[in-house]
KEKE-3310 file (N, C-alpha, C; in steps of 0.2 Angstrom, whole numbers, plus 5000, padded with zeros to 4 digits):
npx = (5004:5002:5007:5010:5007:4992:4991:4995:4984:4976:4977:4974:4961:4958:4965:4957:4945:4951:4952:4941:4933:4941:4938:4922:4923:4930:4918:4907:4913:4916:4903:4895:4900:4897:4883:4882:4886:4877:4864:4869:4869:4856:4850:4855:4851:4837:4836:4841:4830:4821:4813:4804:4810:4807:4802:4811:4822:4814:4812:4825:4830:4822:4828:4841:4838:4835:4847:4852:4848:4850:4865:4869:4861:4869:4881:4878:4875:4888:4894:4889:4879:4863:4852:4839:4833:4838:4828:4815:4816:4819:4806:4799:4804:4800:4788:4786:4794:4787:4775:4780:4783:4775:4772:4783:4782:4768:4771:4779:4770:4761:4772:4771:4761:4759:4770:4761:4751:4754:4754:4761:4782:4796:4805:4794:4783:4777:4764:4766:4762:4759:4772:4780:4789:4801:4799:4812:4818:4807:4805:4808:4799:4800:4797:4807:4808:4812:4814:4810:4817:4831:4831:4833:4818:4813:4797:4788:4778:4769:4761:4762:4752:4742:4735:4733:4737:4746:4750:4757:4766:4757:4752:4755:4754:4752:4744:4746:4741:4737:4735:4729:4729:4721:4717:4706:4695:4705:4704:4700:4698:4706:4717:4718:4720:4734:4741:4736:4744:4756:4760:4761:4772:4780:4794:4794:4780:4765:4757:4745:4734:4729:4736:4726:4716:4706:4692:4692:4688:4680:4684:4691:4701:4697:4696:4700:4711:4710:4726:4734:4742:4749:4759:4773:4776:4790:4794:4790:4790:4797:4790:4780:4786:4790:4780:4774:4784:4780:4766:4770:4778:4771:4761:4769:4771:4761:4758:4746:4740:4745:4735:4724:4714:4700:4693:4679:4672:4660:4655:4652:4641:4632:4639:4632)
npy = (4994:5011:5021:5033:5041:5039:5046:5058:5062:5061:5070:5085:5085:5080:5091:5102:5098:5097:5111:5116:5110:5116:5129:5130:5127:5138:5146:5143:5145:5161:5163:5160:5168:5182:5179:5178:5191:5199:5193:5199:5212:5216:5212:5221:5234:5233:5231:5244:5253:5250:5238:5224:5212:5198:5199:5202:5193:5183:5186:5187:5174:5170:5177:5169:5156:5159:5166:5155:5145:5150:5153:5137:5136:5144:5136:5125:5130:5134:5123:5119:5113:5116:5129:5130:5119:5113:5121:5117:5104:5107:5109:5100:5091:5101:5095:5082:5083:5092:5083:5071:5079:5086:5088:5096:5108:5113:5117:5126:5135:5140:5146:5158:5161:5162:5173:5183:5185:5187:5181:5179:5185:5187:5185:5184:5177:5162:5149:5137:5123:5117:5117:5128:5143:5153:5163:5162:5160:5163:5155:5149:5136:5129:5134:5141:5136:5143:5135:5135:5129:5128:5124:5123:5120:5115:5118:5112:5123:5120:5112:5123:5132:5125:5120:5127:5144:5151:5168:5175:5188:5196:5205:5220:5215:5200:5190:5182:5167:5162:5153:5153:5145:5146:5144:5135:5149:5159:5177:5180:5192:5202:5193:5195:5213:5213:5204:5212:5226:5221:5214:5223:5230:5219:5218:5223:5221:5227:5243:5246:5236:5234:5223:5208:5201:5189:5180:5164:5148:5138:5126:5109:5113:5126:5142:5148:5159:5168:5175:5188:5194:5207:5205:5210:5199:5195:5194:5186:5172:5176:5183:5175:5166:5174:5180:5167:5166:5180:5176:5163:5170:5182:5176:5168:5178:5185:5177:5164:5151:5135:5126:5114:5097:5098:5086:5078:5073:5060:5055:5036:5023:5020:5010:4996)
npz = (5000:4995:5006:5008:4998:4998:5009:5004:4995:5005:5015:5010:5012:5028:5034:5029:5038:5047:5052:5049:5060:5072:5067:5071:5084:5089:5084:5091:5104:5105:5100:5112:5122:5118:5117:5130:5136:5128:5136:5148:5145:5141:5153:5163:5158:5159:5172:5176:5172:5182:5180:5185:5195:5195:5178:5174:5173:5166:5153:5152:5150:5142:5130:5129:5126:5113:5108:5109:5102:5088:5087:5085:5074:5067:5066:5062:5047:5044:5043:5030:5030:5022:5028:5028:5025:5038:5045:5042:5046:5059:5063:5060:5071:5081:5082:5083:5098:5102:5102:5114:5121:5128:5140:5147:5136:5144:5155:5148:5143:5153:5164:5156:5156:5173:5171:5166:5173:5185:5201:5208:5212:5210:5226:5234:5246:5248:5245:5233:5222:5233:5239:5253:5252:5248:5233:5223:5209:5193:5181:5164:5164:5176:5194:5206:5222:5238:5253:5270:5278:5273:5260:5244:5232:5217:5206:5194:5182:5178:5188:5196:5192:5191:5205:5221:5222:5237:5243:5255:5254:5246:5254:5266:5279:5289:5301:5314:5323:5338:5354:5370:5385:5399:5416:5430:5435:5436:5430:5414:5411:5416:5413:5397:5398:5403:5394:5378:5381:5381:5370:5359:5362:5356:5345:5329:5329:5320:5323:5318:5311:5328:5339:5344:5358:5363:5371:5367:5367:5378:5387:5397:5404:5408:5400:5385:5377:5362:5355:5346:5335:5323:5309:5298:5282:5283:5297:5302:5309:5319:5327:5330:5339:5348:5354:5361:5371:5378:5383:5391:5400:5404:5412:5418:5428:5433:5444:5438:5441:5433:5422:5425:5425:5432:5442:5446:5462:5469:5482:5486:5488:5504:5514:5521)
capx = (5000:5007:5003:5013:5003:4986:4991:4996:4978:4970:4979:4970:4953:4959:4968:4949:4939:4952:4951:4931:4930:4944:4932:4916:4923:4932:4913:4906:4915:4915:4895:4894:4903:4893:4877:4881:4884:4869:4861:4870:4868:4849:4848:4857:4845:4829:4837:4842:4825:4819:4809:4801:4816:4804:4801:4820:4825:4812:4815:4833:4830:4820:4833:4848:4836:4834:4853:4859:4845:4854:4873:4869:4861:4876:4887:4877:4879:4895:4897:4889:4873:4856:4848:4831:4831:4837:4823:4811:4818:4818:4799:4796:4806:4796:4782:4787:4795:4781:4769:4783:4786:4769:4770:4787:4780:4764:4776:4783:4764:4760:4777:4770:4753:4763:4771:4756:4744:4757:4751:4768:4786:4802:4805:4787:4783:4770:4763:4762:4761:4762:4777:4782:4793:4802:4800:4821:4816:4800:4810:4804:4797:4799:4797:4812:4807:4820:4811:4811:4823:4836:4831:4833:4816:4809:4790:4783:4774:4760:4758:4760:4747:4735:4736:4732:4743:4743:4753:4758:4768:4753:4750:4759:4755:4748:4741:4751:4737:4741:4730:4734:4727:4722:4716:4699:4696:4708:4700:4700:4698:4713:4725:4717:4723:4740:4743:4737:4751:4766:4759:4760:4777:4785:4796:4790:4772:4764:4753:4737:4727:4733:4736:4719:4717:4699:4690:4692:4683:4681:4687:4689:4705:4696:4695:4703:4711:4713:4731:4735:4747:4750:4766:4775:4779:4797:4794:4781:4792:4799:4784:4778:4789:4791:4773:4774:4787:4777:4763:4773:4781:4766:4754:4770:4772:4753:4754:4743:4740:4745:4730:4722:4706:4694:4688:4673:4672:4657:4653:4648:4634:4633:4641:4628)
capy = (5000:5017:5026:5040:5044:5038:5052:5064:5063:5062:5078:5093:5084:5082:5098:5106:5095:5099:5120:5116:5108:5121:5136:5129:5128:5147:5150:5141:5148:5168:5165:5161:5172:5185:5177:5179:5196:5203:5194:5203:5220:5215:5211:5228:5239:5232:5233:5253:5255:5248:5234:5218:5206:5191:5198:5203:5184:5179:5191:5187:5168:5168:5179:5166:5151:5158:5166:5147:5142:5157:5149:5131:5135:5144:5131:5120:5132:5135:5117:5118:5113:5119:5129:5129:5110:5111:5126:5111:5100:5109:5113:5091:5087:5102:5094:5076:5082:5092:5077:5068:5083:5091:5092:5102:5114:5115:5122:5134:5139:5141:5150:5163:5165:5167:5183:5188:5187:5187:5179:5180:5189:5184:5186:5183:5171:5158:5142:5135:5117:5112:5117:5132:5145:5160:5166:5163:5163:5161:5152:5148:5129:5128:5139:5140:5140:5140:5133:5140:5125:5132:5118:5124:5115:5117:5115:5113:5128:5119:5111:5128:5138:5122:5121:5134:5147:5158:5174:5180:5195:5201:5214:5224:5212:5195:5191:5179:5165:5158:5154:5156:5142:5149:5139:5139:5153:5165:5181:5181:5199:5202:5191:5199:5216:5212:5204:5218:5232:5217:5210:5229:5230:5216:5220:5223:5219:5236:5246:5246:5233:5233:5214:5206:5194:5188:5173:5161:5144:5135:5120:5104:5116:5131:5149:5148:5166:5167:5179:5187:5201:5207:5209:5207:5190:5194:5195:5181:5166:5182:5186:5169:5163:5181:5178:5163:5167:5182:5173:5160:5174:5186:5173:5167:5186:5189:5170:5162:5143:5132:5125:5108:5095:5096:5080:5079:5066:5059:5050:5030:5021:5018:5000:4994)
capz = (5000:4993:5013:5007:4990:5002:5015:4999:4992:5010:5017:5011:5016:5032:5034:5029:5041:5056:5051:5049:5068:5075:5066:5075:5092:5091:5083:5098:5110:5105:5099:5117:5126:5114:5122:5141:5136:5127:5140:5154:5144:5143:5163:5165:5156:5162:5180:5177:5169:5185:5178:5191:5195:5188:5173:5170:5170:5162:5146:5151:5150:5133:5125:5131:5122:5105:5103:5108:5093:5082:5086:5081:5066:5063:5067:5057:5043:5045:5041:5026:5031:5020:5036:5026:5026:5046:5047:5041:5051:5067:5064:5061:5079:5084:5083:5087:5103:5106:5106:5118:5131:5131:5150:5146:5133:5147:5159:5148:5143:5162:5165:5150:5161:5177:5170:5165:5179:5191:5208:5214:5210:5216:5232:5238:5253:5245:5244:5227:5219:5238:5243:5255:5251:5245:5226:5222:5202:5189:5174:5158:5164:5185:5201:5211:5229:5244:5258:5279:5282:5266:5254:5236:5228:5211:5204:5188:5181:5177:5193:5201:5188:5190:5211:5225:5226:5245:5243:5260:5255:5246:5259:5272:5287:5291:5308:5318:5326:5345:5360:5379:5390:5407:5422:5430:5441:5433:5426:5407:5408:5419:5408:5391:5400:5404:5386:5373:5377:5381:5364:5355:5364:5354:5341:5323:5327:5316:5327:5316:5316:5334:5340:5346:5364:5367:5371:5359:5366:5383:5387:5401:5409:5406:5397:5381:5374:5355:5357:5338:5335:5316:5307:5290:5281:5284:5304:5305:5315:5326:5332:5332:5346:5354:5357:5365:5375:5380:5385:5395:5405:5407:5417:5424:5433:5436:5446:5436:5441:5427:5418:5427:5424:5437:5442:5454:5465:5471:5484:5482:5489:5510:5515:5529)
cpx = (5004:5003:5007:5009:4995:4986:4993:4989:4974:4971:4978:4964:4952:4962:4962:4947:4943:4949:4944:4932:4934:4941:4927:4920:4926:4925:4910:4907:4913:4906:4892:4895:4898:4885:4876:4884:4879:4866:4861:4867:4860:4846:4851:4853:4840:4833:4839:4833:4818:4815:4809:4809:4813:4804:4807:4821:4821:4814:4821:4835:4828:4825:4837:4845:4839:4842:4856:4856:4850:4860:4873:4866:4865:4882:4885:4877:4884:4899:4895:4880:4866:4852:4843:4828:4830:4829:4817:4812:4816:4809:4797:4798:4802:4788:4783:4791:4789:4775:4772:4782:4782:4768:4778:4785:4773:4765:4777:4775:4762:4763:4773:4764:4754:4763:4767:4751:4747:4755:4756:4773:4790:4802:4797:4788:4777:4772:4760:4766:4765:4765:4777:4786:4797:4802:4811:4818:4810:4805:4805:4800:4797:4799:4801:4811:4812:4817:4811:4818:4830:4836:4829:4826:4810:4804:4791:4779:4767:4756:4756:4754:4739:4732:4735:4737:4741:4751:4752:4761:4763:4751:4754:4759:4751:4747:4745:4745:4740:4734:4735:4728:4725:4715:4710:4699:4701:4706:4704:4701:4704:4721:4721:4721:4729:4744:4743:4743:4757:4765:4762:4768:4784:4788:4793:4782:4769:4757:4745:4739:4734:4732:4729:4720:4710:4699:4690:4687:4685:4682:4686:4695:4705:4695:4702:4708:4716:4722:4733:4738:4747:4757:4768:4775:4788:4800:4790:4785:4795:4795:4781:4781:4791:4784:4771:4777:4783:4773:4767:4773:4777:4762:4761:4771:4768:4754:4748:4743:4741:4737:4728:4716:4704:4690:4682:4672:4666:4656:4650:4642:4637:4635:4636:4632)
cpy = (5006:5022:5033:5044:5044:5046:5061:5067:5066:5069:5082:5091:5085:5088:5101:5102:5099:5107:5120:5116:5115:5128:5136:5129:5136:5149:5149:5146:5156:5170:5164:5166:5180:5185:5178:5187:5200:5199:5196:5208:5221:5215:5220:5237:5236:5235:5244:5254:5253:5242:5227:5213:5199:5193:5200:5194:5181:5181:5187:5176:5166:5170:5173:5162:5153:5163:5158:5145:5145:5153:5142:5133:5137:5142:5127:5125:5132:5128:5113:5116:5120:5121:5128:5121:5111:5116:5119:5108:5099:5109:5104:5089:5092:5099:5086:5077:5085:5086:5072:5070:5089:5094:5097:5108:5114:5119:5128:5139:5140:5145:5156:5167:5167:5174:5187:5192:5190:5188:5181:5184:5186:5187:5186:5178:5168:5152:5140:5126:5114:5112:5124:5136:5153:5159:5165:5165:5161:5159:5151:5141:5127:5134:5136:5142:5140:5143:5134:5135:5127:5127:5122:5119:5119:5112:5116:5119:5126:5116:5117:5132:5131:5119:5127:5139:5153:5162:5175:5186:5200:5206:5215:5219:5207:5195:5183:5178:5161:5159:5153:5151:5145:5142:5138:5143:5161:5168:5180:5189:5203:5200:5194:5208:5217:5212:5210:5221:5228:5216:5217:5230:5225:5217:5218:5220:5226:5236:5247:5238:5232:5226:5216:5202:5195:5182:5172:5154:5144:5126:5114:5110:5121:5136:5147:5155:5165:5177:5181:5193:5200:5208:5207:5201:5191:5192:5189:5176:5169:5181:5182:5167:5166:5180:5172:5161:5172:5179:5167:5167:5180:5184:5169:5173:5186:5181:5164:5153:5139:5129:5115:5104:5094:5090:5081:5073:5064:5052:5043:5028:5020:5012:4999:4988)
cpz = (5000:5003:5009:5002:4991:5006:5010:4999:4999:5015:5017:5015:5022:5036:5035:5034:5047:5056:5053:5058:5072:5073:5069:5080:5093:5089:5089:5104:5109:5104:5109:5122:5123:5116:5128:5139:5132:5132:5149:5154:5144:5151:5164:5165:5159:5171:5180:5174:5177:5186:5182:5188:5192:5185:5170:5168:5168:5156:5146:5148:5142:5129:5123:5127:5115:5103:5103:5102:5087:5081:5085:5074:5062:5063:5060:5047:5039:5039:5033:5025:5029:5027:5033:5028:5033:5048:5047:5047:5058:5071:5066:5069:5081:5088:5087:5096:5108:5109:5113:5124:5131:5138:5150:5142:5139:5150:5158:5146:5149:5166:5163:5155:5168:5179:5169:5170:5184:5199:5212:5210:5215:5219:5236:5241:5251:5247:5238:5224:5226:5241:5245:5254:5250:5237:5225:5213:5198:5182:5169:5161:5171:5186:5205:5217:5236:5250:5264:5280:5277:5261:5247:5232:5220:5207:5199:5186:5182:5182:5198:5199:5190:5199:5215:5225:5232:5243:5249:5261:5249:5247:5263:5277:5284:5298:5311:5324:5334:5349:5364:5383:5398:5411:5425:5437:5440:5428:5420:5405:5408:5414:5399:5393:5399:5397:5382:5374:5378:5373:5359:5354:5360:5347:5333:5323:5326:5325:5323:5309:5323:5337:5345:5351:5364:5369:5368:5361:5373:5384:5394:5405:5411:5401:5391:5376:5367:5358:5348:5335:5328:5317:5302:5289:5286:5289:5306:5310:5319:5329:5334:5340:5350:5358:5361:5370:5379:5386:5390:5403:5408:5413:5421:5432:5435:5442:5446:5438:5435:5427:5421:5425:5431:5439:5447:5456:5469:5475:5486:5487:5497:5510:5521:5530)
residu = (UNK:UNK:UNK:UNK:UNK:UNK:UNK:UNK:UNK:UNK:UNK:UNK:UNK:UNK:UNK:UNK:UNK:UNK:UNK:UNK:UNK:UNK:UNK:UNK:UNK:UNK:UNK:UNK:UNK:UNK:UNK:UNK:UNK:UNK:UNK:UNK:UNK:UNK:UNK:UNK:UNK:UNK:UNK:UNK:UNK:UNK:UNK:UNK:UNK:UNK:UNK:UNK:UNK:UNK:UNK:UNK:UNK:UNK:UNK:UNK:UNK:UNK:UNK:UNK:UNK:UNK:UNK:UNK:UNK:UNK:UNK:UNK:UNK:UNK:UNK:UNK:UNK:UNK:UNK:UNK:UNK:UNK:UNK:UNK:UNK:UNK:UNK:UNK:UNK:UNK:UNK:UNK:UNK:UNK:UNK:UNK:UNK:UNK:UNK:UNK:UNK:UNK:UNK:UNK:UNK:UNK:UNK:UNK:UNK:UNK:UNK:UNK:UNK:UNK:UNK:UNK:UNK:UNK:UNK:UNK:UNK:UNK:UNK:UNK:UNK:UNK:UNK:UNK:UNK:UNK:UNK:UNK:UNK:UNK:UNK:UNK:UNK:UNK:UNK:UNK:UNK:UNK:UNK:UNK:UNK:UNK:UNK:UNK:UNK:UNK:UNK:UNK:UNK:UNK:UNK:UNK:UNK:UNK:UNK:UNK:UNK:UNK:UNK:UNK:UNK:UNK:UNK:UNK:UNK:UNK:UNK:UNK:UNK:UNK:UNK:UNK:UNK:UNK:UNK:UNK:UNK:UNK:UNK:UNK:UNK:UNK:UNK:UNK:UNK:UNK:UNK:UNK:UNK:UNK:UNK:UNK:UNK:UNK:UNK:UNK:UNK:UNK:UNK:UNK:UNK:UNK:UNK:UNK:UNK:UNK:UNK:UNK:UNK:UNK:UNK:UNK:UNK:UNK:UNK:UNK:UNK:UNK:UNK:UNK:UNK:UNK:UNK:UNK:UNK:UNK:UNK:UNK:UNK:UNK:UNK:UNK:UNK:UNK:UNK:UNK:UNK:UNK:UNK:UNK:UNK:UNK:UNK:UNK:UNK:UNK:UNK:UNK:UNK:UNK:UNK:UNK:UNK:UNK:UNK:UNK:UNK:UNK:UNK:UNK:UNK:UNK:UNK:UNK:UNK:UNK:UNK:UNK)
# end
């Protein structure tokens, strides 16, 4: 075998083929490098313009898809490649992946109605598709929520668009629910008194609506007091457990008796 006269003929071809592969990955790389900054300079303007933090990375997310679509089909150009066919092409596997990963394209329509209605925005404090959280991002296809305990977990759009969602930083304040057990025999009106202004007194609970004590039910231990201070999402496990400590230490100061059941004992029958 002539290898020499073999490697004559086969040398420019391969010489082209390497120059081809080493032109695609300096296009690669520079088309990307091109992509993470038109979508920085994109993040950057909407942020000077002041525009909602969801909907910058959303804009910023779809941008990033369709230049990565742009630099493959200019790679596949590059290589020679009829884009009209691949346009063809793209449009057949569209549809074939569409029938595949319908619950994928659901999502990103779900994501789309998100934006639009917007129940939430990042940084909100919600319960959606189940899970409790904070708003971290609204993506094209999930919700990233990062949960009280710091767990990173990410929903589905269309479970979150097709499930309840609770908004708690909707409004200025939530209400912060607690009862106070008291004993029997121990005024209700007395320990409602004492409560209110300790309650008013703990930190970050707003001053209007001013925290609520009444009765709330009665029971086999006694008088039961609903105890219910407001105050932001951002404050809620504060005042939660400020509250509880209050109450603790309020009825321990006033000398309330702890909470007992009453039994009644009744006498049994004469023994002759």
């Amino acid at each position: 075998m002539d290898v020499h006269g073999w490697w004559s003929a086969a040398a420019p071809l391969v010489t082209a083929v390497v120059f081809k592969v080493v032109g695609a990955v300096i296009l690669y790389m520079v088309g990307r490098w091109l992509i993470q900054m038109a979508v920085g300079l994109l993040s950057r303007v909407l942020t000077a313009r002041n525009f909602d933090a969801t909907l910058q990375r959303y804009i910023a997310n779809i941008l990033g898809v369709a230049l990565n679509i742009v630099l493959v089909v200019a790679i596949l150009g590059y290589f020679g490649v009829e884009t009209t066919s691949f346009a063809a092409l793209l449009a057949g596997l569209g549809l074939a992946i569409g029938a595949a990963w319908s619950g994928l394209l659901a999502n990103f329509a779900a994501g789309a109605f998100l934006i639009i209605f917007r129940p939430y925005k990042v940084g909100d404090y919600v319960v959606a598709g189940g899970i409790e959280g904070t708003v971290a991002e609204i993506g094209l296809f999930n919700t990233t929520l990062l949960t009280p305990d710091n767990v990173t977990t990410i929903v589905g759009n269309s479970k979150v668009s097709s499930d309840t969602i609770k908004n708690f930083s909707a409004h200025s304040y939530r209400r912060v629910d607690r009862t106070a057990q008291l004993a029997f025999g121990v005024d209700a009106l007395d320990a409602i008194a004492r409560l209110k202004p300790a309650l008013a007194a703990i930190p970050n609970v707003v001053a209007d609506p001013a925290p609520d004590v009444e009765i709330f039910d009665f029971n086999a231990l006694g008088t039961v007091l609903a105890v219910r201070p407001y105050c932001h999402t951002d404050h809620y496990w504060q005042v939660y457990f400020d509250t509880n400590k209050l109450i603790a230490a309020t009825f321990g100061a006033a000398g309330y008796p702890a909470p007992f059941i009453v039994q009644e004992h009744r006498p049994g029958p004469a023994v002759v």
